[in-house]
C-alpha positions in Angstrom: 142.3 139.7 47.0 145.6 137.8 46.7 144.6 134.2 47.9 147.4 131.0 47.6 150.2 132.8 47.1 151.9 131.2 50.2 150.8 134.5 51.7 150.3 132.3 55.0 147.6 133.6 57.2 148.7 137.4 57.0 146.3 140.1 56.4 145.8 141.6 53.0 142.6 143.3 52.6 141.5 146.6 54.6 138.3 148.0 56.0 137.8 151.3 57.6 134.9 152.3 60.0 134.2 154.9 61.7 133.0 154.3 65.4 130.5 156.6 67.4 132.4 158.3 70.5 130.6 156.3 72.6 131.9 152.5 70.5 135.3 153.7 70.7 135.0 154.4 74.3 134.0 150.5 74.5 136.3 149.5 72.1 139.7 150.8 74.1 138.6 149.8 77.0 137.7 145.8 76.1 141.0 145.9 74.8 142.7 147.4 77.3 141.7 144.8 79.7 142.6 142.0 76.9 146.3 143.7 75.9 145.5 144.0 72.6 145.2 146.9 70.0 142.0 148.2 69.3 142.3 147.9 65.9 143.4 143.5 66.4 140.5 143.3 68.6 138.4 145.1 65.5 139.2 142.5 63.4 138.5 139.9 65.8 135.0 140.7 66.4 134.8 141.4 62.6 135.6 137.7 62.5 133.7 136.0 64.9 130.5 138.0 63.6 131.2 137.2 60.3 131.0 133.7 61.6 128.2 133.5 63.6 125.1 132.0 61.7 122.9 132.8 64.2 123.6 136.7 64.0 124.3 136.6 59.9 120.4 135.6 60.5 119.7 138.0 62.3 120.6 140.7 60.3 119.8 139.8 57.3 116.2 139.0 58.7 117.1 143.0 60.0 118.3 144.6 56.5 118.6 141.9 53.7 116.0 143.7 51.2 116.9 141.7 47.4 116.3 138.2 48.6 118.7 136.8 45.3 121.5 138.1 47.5 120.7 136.4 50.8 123.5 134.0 52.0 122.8 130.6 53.9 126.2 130.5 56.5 127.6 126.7 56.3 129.5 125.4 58.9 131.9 123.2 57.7 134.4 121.6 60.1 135.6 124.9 62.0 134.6 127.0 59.0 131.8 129.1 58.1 131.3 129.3 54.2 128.3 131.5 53.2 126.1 129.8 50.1 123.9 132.2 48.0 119.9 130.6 48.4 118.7 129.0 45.2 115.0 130.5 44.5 115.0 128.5 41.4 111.7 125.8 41.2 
């Protein structure tokens, strides 16, 4: 990941998925009716999940199965940084 670079807030790093027929269907249609691409509107609810505590919860409550790697989201300011839990004693 390039970081600092005076790379400004453009988008380096890539991430395909593959949608069910039916997702897609939903996905061209929300953005449709926002004008945007369906792949900008991808990324934006990439993003807004991503910083959502509430649903990073619930799916990790859902699929986390090694609790070393379980995050604890931290809002700070307008961010959300995620914080590995410390099982130490």
């Amino acid at each position: 990941m390039i970081e600092g670079k005076g790379l400004g807030n453009k988008k380096v790093n890539r991430v395909n998925m593959s949608l069910s027929n039916k997702y897609n269907f939903k996905l061209n249609r929300l953005a449709t009716a926002c004008n945007l691409k369906p792949t900008t509107l991808a990324g934006m609810l990439v993003e807004l999940s991503l910083d959502n505590p509430e649903l990073i919860e619930k799916l990790q409550s859902e699929y986390c199965t090694y609790s070393t790697y379980r995050v604890l989201p931290v809002k700070k300011g307008n961010e959300v940084e995620y914080l590995l839990e410390d099982k130490t004693v």
